[in-house]
C-alpha atoms as a printed R data frame, in Angstrom:
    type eleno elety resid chain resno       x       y      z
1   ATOM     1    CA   UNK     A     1  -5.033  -2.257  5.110
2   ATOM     2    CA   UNK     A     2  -1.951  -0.155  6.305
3   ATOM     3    CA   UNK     A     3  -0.762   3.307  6.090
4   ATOM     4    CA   UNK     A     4   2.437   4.777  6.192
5   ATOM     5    CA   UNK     A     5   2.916   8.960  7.293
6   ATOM     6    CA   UNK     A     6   5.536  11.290  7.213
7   ATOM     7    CA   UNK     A     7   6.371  14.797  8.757
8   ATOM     8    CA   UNK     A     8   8.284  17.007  7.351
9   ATOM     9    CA   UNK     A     9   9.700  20.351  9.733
10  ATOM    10    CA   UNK     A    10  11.896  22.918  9.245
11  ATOM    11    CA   UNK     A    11  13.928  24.800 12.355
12  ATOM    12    CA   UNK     A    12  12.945  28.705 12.355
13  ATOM    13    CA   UNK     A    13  16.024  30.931 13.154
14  ATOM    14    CA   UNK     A    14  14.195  30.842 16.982
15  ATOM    15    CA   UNK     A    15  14.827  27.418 17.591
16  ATOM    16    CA   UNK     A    16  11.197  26.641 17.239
17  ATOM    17    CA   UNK     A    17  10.316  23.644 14.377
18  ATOM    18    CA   UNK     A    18   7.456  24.159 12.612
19  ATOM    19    CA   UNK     A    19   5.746  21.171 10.291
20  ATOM    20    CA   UNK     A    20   6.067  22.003  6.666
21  ATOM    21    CA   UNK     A    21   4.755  19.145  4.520
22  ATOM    22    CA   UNK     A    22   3.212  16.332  5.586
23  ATOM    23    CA   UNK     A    23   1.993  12.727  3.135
24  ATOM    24    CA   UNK     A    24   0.187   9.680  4.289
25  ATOM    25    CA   UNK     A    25   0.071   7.126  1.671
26  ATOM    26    CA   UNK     A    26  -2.016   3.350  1.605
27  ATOM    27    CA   UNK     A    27  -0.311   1.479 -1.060
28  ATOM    28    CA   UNK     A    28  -2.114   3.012 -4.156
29  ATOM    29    CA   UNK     A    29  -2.686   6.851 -3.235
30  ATOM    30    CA   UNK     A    30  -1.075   9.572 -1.690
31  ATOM    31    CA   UNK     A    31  -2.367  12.093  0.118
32  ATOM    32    CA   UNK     A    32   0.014  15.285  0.345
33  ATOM    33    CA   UNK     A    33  -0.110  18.343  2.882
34  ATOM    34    CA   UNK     A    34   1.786  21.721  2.528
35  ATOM    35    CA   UNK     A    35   2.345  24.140  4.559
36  ATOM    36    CA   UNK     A    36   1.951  27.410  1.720
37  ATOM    37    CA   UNK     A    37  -1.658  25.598  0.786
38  ATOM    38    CA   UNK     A    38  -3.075  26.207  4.653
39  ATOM    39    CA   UNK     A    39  -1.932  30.330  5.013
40  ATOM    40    CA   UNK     A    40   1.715  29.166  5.919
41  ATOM    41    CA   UNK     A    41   0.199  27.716  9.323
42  ATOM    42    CA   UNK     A    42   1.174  24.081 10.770
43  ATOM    43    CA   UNK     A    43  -1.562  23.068 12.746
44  ATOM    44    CA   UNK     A    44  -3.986  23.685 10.033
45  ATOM    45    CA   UNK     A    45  -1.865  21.274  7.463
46  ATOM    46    CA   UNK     A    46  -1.991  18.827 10.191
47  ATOM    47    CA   UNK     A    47  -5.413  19.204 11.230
48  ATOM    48    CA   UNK     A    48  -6.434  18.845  7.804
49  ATOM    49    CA   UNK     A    49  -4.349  15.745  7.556
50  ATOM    50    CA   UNK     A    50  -5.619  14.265 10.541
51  ATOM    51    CA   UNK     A    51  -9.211  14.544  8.975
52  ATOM    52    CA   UNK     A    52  -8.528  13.306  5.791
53  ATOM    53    CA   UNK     A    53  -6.843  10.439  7.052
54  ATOM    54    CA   UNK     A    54 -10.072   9.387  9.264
55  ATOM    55    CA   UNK     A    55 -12.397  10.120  6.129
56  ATOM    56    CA   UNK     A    56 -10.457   7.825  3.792
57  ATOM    57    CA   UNK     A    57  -9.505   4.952  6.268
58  ATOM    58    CA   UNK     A    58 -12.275   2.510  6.025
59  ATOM    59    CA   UNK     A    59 -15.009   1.680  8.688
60  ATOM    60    CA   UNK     A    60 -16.297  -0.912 11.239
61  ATOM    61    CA   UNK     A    61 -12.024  -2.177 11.155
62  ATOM    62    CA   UNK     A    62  -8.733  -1.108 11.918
63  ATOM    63    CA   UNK     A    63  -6.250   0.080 10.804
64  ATOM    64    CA   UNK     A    64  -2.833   0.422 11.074
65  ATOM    65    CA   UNK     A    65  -0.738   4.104 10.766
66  ATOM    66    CA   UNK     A    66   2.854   3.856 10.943
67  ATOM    67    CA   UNK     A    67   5.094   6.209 11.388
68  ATOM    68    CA   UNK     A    68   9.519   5.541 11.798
69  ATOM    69    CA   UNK     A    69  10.495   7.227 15.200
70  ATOM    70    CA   UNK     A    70   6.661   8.043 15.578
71  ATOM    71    CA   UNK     A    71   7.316   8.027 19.958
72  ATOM    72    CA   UNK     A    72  10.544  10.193 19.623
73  ATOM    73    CA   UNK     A    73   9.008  12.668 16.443
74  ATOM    74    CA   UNK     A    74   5.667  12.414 15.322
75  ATOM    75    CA   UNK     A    75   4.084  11.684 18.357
76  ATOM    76    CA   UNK     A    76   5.052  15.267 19.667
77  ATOM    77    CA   UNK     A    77   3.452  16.839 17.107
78  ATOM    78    CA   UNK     A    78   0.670  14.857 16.764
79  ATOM    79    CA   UNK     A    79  -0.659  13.832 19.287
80  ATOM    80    CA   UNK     A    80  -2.834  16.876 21.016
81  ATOM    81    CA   UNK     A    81  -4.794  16.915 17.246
82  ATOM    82    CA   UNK     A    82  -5.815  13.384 17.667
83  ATOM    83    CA   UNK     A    83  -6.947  14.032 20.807
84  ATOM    84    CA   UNK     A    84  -8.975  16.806 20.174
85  ATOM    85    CA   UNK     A    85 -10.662  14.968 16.817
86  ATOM    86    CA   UNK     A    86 -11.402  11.533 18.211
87  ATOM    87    CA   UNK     A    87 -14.049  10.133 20.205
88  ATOM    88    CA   UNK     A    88 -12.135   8.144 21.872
89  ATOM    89    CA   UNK     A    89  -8.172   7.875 22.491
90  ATOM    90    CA   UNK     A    90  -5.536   6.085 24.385
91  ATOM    91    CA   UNK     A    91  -1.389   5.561 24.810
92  ATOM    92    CA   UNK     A    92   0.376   2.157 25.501
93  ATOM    93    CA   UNK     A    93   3.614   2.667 26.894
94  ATOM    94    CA   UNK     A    94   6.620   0.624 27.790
95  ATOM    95    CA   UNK     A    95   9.563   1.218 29.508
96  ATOM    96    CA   UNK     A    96   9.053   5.202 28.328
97  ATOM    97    CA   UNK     A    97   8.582   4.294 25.183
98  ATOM    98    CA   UNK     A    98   5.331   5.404 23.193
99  ATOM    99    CA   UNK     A    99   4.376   1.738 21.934
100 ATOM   100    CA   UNK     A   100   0.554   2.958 20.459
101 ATOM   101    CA   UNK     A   101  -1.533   5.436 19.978
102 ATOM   102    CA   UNK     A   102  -5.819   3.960 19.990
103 ATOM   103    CA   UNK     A   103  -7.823   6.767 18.341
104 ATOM   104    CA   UNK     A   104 -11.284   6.173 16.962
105 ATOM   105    CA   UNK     A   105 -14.040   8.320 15.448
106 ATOM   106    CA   UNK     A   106 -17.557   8.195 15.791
107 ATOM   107    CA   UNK     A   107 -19.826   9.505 12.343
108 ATOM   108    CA   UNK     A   108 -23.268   8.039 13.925
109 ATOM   109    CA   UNK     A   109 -24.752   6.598 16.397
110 ATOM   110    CA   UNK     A   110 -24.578   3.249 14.587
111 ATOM   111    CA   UNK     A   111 -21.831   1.578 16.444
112 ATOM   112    CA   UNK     A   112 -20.455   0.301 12.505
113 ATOM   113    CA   UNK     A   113 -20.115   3.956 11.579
114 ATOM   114    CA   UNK     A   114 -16.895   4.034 13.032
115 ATOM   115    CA   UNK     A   115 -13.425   4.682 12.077
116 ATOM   116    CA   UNK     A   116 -10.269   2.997 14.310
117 ATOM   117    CA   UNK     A   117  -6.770   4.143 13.642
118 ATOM   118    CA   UNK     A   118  -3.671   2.606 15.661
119 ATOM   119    CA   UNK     A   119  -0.715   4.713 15.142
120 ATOM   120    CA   UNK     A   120   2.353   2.703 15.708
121 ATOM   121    CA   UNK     A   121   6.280   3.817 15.757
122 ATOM   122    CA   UNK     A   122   7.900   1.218 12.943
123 ATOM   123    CA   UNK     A   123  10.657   1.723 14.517
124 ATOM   124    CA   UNK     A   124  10.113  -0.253 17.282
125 ATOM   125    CA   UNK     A   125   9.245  -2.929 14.823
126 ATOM   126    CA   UNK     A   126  12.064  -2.486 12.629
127 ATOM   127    CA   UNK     A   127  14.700  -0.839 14.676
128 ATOM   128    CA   UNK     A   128  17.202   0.574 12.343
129 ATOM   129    CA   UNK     A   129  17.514   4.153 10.153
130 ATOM   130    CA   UNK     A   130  15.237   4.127  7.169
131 ATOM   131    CA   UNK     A   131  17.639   4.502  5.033
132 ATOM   132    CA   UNK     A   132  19.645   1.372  6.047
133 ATOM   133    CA   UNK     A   133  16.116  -0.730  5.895
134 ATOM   134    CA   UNK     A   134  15.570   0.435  2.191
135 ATOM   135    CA   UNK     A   135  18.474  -1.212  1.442
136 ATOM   136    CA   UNK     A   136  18.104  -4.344  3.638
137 ATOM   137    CA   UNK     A   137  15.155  -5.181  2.146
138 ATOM   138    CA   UNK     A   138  15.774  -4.266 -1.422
139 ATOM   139    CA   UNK     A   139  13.231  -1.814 -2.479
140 ATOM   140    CA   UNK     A   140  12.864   1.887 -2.972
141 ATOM   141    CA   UNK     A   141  15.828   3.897 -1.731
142 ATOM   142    CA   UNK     A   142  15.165   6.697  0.738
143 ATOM   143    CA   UNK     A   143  15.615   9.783 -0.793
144 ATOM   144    CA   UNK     A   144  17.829  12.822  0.007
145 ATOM   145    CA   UNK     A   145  17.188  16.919  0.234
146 ATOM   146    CA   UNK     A   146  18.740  19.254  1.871
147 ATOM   147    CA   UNK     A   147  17.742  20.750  5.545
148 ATOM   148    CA   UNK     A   148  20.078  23.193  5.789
149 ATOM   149    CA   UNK     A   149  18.454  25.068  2.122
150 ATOM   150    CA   UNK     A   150  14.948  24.889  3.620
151 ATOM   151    CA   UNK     A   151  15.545  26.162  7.357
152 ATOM   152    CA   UNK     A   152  17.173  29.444  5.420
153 ATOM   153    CA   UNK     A   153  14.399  29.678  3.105
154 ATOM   154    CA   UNK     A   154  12.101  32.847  2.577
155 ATOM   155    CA   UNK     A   155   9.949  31.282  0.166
156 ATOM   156    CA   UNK     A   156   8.899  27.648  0.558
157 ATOM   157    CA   UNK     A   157   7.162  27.951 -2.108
158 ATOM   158    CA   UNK     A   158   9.704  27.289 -4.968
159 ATOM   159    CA   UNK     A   159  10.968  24.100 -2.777
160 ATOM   160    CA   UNK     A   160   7.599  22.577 -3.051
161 ATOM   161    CA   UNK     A   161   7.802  19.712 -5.576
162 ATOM   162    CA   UNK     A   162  11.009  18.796 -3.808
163 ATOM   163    CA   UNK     A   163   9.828  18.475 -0.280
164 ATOM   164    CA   UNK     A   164   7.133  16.952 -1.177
165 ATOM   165    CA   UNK     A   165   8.671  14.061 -3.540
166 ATOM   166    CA   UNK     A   166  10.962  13.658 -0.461
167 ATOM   167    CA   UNK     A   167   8.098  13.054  1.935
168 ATOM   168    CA   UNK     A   168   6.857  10.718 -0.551
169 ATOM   169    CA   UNK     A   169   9.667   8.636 -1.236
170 ATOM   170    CA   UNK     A   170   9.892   8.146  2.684
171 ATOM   171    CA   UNK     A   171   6.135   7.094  2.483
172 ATOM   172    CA   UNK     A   172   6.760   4.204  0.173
173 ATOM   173    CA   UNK     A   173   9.345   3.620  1.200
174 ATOM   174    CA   UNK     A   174   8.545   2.383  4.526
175 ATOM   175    CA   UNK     A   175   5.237   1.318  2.860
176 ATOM   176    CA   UNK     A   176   7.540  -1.170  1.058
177 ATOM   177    CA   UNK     A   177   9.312  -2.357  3.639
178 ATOM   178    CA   UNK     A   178   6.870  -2.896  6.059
179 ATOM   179    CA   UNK     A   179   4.418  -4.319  3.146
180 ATOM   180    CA   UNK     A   180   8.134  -7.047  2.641
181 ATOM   181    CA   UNK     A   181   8.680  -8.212  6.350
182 ATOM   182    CA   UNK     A   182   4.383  -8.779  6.538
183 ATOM   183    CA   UNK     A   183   5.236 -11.230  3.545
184 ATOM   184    CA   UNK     A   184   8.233 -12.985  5.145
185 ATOM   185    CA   UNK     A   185   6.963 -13.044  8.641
186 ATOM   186    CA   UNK     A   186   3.675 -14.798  7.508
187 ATOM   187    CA   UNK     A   187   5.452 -17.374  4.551
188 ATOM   188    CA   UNK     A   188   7.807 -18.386  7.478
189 ATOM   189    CA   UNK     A   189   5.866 -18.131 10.839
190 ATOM   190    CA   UNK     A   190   2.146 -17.924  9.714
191 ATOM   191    CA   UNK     A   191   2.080 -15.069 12.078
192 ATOM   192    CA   UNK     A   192   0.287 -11.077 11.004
193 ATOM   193    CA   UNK     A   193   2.806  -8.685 11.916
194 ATOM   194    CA   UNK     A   194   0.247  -6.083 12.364
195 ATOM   195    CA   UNK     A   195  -0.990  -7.416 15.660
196 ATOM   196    CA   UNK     A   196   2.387  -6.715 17.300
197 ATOM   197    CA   UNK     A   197   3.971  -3.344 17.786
198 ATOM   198    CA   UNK     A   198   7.016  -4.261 18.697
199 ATOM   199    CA   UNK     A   199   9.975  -6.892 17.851
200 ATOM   200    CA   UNK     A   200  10.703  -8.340 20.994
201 ATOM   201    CA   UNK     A   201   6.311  -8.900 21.258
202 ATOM   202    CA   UNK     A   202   7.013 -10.533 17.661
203 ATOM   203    CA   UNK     A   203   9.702 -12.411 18.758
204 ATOM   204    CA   UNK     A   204   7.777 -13.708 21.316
205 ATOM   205    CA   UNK     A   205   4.401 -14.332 19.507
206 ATOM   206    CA   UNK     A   206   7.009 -16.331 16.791
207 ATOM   207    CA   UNK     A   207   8.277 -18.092 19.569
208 ATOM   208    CA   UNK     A   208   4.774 -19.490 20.895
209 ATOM   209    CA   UNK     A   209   3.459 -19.961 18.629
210 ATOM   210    CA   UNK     A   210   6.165 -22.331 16.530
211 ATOM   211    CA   UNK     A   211   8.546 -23.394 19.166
212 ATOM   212    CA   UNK     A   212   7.180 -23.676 22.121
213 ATOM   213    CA   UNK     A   213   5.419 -27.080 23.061
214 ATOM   214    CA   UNK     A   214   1.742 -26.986 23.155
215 ATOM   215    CA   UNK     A   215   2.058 -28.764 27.119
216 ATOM   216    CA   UNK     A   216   5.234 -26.597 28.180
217 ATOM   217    CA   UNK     A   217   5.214 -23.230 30.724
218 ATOM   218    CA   UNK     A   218   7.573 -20.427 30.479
219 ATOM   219    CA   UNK     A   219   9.339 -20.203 33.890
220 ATOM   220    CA   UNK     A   220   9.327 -17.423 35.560
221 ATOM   221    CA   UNK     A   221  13.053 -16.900 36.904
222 ATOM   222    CA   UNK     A   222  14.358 -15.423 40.066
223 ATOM   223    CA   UNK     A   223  15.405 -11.752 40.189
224 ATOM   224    CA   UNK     A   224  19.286 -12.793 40.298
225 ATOM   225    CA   UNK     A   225  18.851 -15.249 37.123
226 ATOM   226    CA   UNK     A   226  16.925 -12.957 35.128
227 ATOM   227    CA   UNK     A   227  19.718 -10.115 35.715
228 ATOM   228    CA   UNK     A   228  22.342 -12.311 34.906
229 ATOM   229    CA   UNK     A   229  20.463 -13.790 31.447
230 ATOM   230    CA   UNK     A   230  19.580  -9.918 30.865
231 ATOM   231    CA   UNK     A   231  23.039  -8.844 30.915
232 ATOM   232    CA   UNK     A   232  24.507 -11.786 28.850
233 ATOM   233    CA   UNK     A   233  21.705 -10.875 26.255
């Protein structure tokens, strides 16, 4: 089991963004956020989010939360909430890059009473616009709205219905897409996408796992070979 989420903001005429809308969606359900329902306040939409997303997520395994541009976007915003509402939480990185976010929460002491979310940036999987992956892999196209109508907005409000289909479409969306390259990845390389965050530790894993003799080591180059094979690649 998978989930994909989506942020919506808006830019105030300060410069400050605030969150407006906000969906998570696991294949079957969504589960929508906005911002007039929670006294026109971000961080309780995303607090409420946040819990929601733990209580519905099953227990005692993990899942996965995915989020396109989640270490460049989402990440900002979410990331001091998750903190603050799991027992437990920790950050891969590589090469500045936010590669996962570990966050878990504790209902009991029994150590099955647990939920475990890894949020992962798709993007890093999948490393093009969202819009040009819809159409890659055939499915739902990403929809379309207008940023420039909500940042002058004075009353949300009557935008509702239409920020909120648009945070839905991008939920299925990249549920669809994602849900696509598991299929292809497994018919042709037998291999669960889910266990790696990135494409080059895909790449790899493929290559391992269905290339490389069972007998043979990867070399390890010299500094001056690897530069030169780096900068041809």
């Amino acid at each position: 089991m998978f989930f994909t989420l989506d942020l919506e903001t808006r830019t105030l005429q300060n410069g400050n963004m605030e969150v407006i809308s906000g969906v998570f969606y696991n294949g079957t359900d969504y589960f929508t956020y906005f911002i007039s329902d929670y006294d026109y306040q971000s961080e309780k939409l995303i607090y409420a989010m946040i819990t929601d997303l733990f209580k519905f997520a099953p227990k005692s395994i993990s899942s996965n939360v995915y989020c396109h541009n989640f270490s460049n976007f989402d990440s900002i915003i979410l990331l001091k909430y998750l903190a603050k509402y799991s027992s437990t939480f920790s950050i891969v990185k590589r090469d500045d890059n936010l590669v996962k976010v570990n966050v878990s929460k504790k209902w009991s002491s029994d150590p099955k009473n647990v939920t475990k979310l890894v949020f992962l940036d798709s993007y890093l999987l999948l490393p093009e616009e969202l819009a040009k992956l819809s159409q890659a892999f055939g499915g739902e196209l990403k929809g379309k709205i207008d940023f420039e109508v909500i940042n002058q907005s004075q009353n949300l409000t009557l935008l509702r219905d239409e920020i909120i289909a648009y945070n839905k479409q991008d939920c299925l969306v990249l549920y669809e897409i994602i849900a696509k390259f598991e299929n292809f990845i497994f018919e042709k390389f037998k291999l669960n996408i889910h266990k790696y965050p990135t494409i080059s530790s895909l790449a790899f894993a493929i290559f391992r796992a269905n290339f490389l003799d069972k007998d043979a080591n990867i070399p390890i180059t010299d500094t001056y070979l690897y530069d030169k094979i780096k900068s041809g690649y």
